[in-house]
MARBA-3410 file (N, C-alpha, C, O; in Angstrom, 1 decimal):
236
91.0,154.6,216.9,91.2,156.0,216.6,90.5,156.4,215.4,90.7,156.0,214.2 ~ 89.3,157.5,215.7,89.1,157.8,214.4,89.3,159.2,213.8,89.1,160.2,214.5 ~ 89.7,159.3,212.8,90.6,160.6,212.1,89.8,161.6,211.4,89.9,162.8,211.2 ~ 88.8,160.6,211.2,87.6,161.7,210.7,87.7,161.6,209.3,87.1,162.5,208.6 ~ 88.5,160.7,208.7,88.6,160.8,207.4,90.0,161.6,206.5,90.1,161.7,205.3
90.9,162.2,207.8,91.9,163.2,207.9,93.4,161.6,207.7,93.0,160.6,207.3 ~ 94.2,161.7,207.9,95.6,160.9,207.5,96.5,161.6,208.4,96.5,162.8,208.5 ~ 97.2,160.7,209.2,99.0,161.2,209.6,99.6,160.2,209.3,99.3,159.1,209.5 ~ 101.2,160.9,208.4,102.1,160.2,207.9,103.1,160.1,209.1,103.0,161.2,209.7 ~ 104.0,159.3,209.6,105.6,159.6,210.3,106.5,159.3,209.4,106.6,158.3,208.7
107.1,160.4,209.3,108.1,160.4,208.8,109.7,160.2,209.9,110.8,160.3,209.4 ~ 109.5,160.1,210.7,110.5,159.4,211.0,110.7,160.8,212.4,109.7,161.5,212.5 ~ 111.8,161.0,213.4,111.6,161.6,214.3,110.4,162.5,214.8,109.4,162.3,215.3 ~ 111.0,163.8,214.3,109.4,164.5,215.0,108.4,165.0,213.8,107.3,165.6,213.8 ~ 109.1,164.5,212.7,108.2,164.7,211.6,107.2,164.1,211.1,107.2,163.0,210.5
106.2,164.8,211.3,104.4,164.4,210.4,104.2,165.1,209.4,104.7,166.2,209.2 ~ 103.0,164.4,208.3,102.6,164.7,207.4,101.4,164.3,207.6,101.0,163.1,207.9 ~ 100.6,165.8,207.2,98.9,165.7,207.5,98.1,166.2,206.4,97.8,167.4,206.2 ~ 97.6,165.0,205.9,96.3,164.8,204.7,95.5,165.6,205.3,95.9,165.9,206.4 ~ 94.5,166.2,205.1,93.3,166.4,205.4,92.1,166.0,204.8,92.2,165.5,203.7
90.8,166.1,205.4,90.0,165.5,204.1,89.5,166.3,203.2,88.7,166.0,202.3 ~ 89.8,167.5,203.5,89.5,168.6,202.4,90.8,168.8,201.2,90.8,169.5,200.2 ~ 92.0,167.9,201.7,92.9,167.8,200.7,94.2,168.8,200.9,95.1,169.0,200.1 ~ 94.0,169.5,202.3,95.5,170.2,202.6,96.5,169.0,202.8,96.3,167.8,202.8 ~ 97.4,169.4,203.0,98.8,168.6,203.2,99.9,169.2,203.8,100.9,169.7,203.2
99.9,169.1,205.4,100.5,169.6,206.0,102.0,169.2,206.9,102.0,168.2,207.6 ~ 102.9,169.8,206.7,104.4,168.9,207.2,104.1,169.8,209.0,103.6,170.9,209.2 ~ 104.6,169.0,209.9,104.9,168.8,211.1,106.0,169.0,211.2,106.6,168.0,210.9 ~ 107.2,170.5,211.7,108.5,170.0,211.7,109.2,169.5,210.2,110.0,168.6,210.4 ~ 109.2,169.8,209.3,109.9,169.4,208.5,111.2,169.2,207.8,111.5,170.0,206.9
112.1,167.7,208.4,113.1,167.4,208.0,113.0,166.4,207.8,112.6,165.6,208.6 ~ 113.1,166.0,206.3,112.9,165.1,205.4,114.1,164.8,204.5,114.7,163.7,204.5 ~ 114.3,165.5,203.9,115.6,165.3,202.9,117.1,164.8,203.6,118.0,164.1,203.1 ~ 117.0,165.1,204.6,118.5,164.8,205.5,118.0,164.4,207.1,118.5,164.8,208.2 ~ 116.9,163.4,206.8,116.4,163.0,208.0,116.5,161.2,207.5,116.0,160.6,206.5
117.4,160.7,208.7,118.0,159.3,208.7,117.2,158.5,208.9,117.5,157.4,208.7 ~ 115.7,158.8,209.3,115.0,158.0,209.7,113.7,157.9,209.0,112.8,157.0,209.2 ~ 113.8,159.0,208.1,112.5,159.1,206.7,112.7,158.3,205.3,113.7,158.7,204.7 ~ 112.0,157.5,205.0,112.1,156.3,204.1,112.6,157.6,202.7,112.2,158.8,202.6 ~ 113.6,156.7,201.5,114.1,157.4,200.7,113.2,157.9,199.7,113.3,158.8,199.0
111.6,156.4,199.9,110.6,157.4,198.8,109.4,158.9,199.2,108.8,159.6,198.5 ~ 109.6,159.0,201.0,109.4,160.1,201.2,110.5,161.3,201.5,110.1,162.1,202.4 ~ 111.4,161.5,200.9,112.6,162.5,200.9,112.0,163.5,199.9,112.5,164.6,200.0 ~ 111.1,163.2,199.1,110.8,164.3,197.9,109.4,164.8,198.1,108.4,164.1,198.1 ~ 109.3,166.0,198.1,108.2,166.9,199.3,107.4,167.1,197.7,107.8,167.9,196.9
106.0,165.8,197.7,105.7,166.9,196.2,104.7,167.9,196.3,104.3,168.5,195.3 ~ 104.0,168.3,197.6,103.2,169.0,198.0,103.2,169.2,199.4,103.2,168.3,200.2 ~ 103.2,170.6,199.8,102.9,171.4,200.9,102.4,172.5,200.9,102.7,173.6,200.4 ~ 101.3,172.1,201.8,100.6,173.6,201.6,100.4,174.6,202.9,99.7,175.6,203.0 ~ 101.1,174.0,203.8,101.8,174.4,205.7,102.4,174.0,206.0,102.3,172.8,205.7
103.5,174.2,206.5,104.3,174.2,207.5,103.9,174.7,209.3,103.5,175.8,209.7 ~ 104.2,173.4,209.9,104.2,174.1,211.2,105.9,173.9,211.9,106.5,172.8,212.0 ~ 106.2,174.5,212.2,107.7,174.5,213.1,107.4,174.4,215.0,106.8,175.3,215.6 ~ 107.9,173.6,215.5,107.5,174.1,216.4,109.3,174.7,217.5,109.4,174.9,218.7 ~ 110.4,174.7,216.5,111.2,175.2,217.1,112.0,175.3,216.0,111.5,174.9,215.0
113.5,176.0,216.1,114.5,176.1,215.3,115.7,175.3,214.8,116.7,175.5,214.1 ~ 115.2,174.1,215.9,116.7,173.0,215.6,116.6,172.3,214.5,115.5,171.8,214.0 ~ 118.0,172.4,213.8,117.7,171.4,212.7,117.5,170.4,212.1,117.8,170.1,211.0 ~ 116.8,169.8,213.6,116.4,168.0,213.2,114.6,168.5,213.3,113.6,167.8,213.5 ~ 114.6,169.9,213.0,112.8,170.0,213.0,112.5,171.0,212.0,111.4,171.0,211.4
113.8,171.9,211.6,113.2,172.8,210.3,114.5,172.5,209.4,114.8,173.5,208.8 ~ 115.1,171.7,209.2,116.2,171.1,208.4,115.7,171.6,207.2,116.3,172.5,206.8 ~ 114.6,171.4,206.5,114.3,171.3,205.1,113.2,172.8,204.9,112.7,173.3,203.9 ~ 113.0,172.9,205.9,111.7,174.2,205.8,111.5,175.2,204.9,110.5,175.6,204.3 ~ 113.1,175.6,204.8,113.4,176.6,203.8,113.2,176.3,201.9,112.6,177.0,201.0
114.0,174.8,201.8,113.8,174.1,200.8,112.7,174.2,200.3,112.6,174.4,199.1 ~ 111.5,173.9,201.2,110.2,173.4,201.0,109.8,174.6,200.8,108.8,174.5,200.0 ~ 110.0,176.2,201.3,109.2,177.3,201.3,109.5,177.3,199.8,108.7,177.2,199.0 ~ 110.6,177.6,199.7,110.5,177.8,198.1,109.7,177.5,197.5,108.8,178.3,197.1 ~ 109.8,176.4,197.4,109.5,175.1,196.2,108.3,175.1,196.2,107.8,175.0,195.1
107.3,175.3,197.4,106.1,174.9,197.6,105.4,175.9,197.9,104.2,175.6,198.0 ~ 105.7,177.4,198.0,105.3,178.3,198.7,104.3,178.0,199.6,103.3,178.6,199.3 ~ 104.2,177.3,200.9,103.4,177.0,202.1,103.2,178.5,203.1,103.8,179.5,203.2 ~ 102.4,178.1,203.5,102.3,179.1,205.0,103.1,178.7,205.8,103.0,177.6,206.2 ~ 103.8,179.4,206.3,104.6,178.8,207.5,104.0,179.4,208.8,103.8,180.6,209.0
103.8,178.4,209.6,103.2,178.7,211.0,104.8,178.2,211.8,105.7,177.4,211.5 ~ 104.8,179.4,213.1,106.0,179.3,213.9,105.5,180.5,214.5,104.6,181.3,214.2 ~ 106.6,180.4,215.9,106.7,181.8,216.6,107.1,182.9,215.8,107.4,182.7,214.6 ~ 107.2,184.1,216.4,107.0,185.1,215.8,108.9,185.4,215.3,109.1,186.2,214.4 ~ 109.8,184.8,215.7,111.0,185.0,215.5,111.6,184.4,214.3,112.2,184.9,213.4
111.2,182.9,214.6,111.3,182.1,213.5,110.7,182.3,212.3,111.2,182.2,211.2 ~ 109.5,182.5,212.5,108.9,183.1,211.2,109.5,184.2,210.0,109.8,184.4,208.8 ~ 109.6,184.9,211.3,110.4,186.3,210.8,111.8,185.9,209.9,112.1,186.3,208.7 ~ 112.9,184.9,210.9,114.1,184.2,210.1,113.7,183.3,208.7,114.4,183.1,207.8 ~ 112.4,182.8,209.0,112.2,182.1,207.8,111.6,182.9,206.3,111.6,182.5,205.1
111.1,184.3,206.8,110.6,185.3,205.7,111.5,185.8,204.8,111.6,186.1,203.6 ~ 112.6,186.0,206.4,114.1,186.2,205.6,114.9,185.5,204.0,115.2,186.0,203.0 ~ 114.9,184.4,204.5,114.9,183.0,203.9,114.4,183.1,202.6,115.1,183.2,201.6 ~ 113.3,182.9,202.6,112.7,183.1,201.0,111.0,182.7,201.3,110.2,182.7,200.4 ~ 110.5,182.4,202.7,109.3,182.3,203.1,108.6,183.2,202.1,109.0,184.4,202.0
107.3,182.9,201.2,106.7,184.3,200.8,105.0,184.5,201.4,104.1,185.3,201.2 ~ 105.1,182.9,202.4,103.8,182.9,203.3,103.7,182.7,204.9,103.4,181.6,205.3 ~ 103.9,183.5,205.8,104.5,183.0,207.0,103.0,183.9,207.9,102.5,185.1,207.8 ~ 102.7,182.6,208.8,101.8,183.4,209.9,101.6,183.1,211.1,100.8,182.4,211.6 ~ 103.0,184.1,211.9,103.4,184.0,213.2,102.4,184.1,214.0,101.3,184.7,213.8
102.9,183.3,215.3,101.9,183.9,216.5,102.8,183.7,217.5,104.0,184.0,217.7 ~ 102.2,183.3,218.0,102.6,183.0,220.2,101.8,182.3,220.9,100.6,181.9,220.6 ~ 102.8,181.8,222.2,101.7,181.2,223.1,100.8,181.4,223.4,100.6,182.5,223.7 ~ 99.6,180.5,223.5,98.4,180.9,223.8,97.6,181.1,222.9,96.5,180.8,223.1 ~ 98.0,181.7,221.7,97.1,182.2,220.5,96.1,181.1,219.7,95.9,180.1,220.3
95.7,181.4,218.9,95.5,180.7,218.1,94.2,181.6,216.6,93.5,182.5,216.5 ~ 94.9,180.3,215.8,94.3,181.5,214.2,94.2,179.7,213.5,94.6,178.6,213.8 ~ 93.6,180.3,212.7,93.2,179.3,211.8,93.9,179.1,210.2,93.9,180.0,209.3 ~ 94.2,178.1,210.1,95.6,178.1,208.7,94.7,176.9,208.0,94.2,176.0,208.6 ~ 94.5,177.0,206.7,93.8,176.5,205.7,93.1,175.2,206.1,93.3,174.1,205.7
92.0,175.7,207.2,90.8,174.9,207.9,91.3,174.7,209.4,90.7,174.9,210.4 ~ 92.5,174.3,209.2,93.2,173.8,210.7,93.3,174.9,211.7,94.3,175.6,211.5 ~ 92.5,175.2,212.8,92.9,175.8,213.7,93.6,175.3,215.1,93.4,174.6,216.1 ~ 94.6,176.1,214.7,96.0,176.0,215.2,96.4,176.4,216.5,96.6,177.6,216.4 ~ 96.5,175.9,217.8,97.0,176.8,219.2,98.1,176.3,219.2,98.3,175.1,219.0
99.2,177.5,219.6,100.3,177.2,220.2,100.3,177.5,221.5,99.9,178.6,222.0 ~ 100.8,176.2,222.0,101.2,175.7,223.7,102.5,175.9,224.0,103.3,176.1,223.1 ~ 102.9,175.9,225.2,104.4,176.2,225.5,104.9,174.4,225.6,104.2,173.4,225.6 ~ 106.1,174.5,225.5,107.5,174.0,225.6,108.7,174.1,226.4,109.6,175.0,226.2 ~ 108.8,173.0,227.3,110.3,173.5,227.7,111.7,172.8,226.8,112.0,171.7,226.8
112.3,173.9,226.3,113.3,173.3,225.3,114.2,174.8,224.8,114.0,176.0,224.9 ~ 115.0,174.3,224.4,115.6,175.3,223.5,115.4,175.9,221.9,114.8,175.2,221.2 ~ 115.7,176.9,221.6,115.5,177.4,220.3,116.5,178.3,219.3,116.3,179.1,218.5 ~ 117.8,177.7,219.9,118.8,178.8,218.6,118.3,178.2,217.2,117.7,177.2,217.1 ~ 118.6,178.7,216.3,118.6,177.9,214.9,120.1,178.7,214.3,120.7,179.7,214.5
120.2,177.6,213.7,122.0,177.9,213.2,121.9,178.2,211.9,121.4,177.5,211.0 ~ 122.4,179.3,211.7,122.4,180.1,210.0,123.5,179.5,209.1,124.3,178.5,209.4 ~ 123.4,180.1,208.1,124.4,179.6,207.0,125.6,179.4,207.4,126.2,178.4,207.2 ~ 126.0,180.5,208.2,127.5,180.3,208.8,128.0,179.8,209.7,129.2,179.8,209.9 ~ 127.0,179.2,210.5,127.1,178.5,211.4,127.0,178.8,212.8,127.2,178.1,213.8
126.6,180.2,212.7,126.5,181.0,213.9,124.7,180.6,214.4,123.8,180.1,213.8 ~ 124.7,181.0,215.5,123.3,180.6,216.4,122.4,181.9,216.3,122.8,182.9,216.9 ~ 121.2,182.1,215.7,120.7,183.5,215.9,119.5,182.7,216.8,119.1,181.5,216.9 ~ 119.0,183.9,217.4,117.8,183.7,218.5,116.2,183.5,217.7,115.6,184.2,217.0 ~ 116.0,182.2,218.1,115.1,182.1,217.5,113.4,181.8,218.2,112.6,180.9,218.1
113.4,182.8,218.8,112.5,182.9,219.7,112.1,181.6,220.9,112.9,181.3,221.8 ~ 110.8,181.0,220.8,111.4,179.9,222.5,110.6,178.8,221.7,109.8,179.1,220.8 ~ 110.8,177.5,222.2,110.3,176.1,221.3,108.7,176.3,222.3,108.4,176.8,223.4 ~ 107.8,175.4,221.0,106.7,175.1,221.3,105.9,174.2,220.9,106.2,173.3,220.1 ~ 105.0,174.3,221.3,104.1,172.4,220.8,102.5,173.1,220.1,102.5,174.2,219.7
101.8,172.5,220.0,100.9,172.6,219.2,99.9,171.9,219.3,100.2,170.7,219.4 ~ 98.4,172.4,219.3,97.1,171.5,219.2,96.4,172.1,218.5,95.7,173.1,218.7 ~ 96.4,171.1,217.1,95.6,171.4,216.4,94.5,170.4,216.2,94.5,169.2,216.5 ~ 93.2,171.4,215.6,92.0,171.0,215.2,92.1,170.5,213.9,92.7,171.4,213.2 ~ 91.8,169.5,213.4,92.0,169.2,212.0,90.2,169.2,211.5,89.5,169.7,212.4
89.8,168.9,210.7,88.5,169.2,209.2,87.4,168.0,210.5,87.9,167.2,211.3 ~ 86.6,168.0,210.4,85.8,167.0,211.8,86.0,167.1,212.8,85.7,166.1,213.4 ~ 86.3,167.9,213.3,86.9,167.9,214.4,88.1,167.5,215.8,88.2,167.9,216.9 ~ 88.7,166.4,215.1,89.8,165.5,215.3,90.8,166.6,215.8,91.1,167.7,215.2 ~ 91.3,166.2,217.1,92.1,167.6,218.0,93.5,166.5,218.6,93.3,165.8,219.6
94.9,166.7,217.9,95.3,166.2,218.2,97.1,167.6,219.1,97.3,168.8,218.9 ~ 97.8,166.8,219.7,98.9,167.5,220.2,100.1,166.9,220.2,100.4,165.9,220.8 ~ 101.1,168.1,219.1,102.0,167.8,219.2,103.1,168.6,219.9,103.3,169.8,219.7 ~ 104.0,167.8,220.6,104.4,168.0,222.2,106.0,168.8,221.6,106.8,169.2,222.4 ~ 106.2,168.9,220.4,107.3,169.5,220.0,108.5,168.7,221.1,108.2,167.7,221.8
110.0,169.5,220.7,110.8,169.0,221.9,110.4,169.7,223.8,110.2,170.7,224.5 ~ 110.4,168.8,223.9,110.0,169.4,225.7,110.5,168.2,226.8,110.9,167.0,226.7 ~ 110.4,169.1,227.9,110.5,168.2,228.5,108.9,168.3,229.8,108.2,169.4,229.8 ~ 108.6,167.1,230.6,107.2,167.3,231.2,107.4,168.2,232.2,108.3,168.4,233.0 ~ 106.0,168.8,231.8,105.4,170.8,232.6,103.9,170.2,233.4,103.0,169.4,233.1
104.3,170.9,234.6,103.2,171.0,235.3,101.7,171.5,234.1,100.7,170.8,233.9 ~ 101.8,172.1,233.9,101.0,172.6,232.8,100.2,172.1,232.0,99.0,172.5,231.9 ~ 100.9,170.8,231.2,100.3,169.6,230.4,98.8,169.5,230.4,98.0,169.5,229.4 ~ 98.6,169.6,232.2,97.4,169.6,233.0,96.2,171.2,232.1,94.9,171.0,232.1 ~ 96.8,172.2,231.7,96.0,172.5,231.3,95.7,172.6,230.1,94.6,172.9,229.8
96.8,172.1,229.0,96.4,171.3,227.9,95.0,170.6,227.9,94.0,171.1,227.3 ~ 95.1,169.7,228.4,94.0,168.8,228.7,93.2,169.6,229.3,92.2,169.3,228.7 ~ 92.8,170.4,230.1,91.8,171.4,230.4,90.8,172.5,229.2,89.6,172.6,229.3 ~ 91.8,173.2,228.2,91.4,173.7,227.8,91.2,173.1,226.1,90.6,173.5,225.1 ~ 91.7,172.4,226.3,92.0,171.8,224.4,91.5,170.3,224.5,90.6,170.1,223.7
91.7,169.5,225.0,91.6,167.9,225.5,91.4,167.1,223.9,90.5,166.9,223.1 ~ 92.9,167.0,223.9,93.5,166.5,222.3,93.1,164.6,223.0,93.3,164.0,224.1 ~ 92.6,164.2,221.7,92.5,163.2,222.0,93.9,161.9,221.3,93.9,160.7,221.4 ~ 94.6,162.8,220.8,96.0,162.0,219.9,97.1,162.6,220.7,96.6,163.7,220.8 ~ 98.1,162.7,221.2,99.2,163.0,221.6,100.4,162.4,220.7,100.5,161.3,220.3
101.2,163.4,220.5,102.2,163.2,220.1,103.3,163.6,221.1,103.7,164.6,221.7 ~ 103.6,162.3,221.1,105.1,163.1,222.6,106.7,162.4,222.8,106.9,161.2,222.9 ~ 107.6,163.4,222.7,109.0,163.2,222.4,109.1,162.1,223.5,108.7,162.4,224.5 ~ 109.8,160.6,223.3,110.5,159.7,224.7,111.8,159.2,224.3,112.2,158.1,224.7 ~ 112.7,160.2,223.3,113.9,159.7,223.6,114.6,159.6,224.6,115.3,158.6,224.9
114.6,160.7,225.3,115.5,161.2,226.2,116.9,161.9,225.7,117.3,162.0,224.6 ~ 117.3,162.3,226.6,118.9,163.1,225.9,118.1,164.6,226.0,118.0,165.4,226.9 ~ 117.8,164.6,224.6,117.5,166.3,224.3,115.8,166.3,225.1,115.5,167.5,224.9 ~ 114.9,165.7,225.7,113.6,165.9,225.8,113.1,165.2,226.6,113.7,165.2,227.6 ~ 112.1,164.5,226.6,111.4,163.6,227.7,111.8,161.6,227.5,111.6,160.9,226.4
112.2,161.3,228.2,112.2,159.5,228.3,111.1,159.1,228.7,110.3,159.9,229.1 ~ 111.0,158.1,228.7,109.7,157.6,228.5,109.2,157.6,230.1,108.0,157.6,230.4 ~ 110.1,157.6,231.1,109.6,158.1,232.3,108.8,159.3,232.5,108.1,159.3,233.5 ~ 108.8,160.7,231.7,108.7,161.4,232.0,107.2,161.6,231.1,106.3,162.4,231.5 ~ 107.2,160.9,230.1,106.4,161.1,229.2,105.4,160.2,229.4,104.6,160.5,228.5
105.0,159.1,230.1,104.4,158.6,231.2,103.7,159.7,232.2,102.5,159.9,232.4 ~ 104.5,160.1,232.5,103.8,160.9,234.0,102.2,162.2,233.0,101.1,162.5,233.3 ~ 103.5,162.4,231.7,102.7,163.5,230.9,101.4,163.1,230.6,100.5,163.8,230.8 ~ 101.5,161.9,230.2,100.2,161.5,229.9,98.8,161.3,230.7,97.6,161.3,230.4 ~ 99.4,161.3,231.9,98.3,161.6,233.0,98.1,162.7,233.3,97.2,163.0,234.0
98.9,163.6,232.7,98.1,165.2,233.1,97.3,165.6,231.8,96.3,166.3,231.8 ~ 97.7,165.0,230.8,97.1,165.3,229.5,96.0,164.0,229.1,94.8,164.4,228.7 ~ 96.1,163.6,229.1,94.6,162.3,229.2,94.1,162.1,228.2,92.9,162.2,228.0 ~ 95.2,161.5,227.1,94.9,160.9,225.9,94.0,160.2,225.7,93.4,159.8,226.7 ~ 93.4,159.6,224.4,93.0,158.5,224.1,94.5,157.2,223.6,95.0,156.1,223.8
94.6,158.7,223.0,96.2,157.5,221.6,97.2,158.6,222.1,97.0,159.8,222.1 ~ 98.5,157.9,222.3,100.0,158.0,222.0,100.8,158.0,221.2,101.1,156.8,220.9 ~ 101.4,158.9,220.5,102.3,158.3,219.0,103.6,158.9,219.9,103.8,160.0,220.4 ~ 104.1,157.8,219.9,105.8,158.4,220.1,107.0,158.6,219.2,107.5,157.7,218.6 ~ 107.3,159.7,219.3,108.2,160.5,218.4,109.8,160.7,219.3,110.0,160.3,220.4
110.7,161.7,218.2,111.5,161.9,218.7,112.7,160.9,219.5,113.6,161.3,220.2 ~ 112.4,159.3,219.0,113.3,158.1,219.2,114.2,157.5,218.0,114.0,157.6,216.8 ~ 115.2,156.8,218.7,116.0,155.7,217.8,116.6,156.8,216.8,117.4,156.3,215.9 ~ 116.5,157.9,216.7,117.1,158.7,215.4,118.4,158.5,215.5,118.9,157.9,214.6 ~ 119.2,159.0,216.4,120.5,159.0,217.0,120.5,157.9,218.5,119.7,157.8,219.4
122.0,157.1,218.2,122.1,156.3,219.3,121.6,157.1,220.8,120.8,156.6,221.6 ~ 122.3,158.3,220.9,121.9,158.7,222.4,120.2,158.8,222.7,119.8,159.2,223.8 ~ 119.5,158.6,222.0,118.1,158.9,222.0,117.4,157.5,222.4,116.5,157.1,221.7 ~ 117.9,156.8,223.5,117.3,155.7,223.6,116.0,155.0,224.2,115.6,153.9,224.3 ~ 115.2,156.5,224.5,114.1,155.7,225.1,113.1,155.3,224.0,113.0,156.0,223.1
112.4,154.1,224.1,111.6,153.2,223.2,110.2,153.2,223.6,109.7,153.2,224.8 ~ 109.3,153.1,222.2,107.8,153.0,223.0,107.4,151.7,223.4,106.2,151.8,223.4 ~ 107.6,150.5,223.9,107.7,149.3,224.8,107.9,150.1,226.2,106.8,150.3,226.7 ~ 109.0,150.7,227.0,109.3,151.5,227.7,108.2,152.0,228.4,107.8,151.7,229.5 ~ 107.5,153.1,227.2,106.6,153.7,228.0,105.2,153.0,227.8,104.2,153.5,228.3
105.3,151.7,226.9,103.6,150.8,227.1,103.9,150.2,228.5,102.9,149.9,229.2 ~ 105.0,150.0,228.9,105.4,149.4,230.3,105.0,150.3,231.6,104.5,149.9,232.6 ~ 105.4,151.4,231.3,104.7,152.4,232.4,103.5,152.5,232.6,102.8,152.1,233.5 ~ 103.3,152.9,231.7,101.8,153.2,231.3,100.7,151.8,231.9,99.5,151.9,232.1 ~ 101.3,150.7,232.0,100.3,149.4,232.0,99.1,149.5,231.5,98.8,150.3,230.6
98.4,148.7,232.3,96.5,148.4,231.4,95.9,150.0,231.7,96.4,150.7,232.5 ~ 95.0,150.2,231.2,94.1,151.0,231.7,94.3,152.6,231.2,93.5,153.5,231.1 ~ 95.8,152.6,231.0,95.8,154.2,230.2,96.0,154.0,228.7,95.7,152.8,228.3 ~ 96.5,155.1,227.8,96.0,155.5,226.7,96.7,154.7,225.8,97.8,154.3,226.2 ~ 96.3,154.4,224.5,96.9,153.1,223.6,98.2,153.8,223.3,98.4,155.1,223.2
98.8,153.1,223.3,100.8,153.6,222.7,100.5,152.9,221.4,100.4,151.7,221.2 ~ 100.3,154.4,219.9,101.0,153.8,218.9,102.1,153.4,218.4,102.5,154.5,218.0 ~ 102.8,152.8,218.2,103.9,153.0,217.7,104.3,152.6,216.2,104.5,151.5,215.8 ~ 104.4,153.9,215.3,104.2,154.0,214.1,105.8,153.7,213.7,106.8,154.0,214.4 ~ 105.7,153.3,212.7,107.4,153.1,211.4,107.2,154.3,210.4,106.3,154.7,209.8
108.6,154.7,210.5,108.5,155.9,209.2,108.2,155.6,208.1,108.9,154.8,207.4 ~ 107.3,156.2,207.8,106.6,156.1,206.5,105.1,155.5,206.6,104.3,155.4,205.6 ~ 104.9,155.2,207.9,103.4,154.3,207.8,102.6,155.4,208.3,102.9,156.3,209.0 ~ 101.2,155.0,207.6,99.9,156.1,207.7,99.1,155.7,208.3,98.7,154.6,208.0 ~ 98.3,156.3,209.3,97.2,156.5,209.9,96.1,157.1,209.2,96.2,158.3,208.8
94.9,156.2,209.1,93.7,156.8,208.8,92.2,156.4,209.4,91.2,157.0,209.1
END
């Protein structure tokens, strides 16, 4: 796998962190501070300079707000979520939609659809509508085009991922429970036609039991390498 000189961190479920080689630093989903699966010396955000959300649950923007503060980032999201997170204390937010795509500090960004849910739960515990979950293919600094599959479950569609974007990194949920098991995410990878696999979205919570063995087992010889990263370890 080459990165071009670019870094991805796991932080543990669906959270990444992305160096670039021009020196942005970008969080994936960011829940870190109250994420069981992010090592204790990455809990402390000392730099962000994006945010991407690709939905409103709070095992994916748990800390987002935290971090807007603190960090004043751009927040990339749908147009709903953005809007709730401007609310918030966001003072950099730049919504789009499916299909689009804009360019956020070198990274040009397409948002892809998702099948999944999107309430996000307010202070009080009530559910506001937070427009619909989505995944992401971004271009990073060299051109390094990778996709991340957000929560979903597998779409006919995938197929034109790989048509019009053809990410050569995939990132894709195989817990199962809330998203795809590694059966399904299997099948995905043949419509989408990686080179590399990072599997996310596992082991966080007992119910989330599909494993990346699982899907190197599906997959057998001949399709795309299954990474399987530890939170906190980096790719470069």
């Amino acid at each position: 796998m080459d990165l071009q000189g670019n870094r991805i961190t796991w932080l543990g479920h669906a959270t990444f962190r992305i160096a670039t080689k021009d020196g942005v630093v970008v969080y994936v989903d960011p829940w870190v501070m109250g994420n069981p699966a992010c090592p204790e010396i990455e809990k402390q955000v000392k730099k962000a300079d994006v945010l991407i959300c690709t939905h409103g649950h709070m095992d994916h923007i748990g800390d987002a707000v935290q971090i807007a503060k603190q960090h004043n980032p751009i927040v990339v999201g749908i147009f709903e979520l953005c809007t709730w997170m401007g609310k918030k204390g966001a003072q950099q937010i730049a919504p789009m939609n499916k299909g689009g795509t804009q360019t956020v500090a070198g990274i040009k960004v397409t948002m892809t659809h998702a099948v999944h849910s999107c309430g996000i739960q307010d202070d009080d515990g009530s559910i506001v509508y937070g427009g619909e979950a989505c995944g992401y293919v971004l271009e990073l600094p060299g051109g390094v085009r990778l996709y991340h599959a957000g929560d979903t479950a597998v779409f006919g569609d995938m197929q034109i991922i790989h048509d019009l974007y053809s990410p050569e990194i995939a990132m894709l949920p195989i817990g199962d429970h809330f998203t795809m098991g590694p059966r399904e995410a299997a099948y995905a990878c043949k419509l989408l036609q990686p080179k590399t696999v990072i599997p996310m979205h596992f082991a966080t919570f007992p119910m989330l039991t599909g494993r990346p063995d699982d899907l190197k087992k599906l997959l057998g010889t001949g399709g795309p390498e299954v990474v399987e990263m530890k939170p906190g370890q980096t790719l470069s």
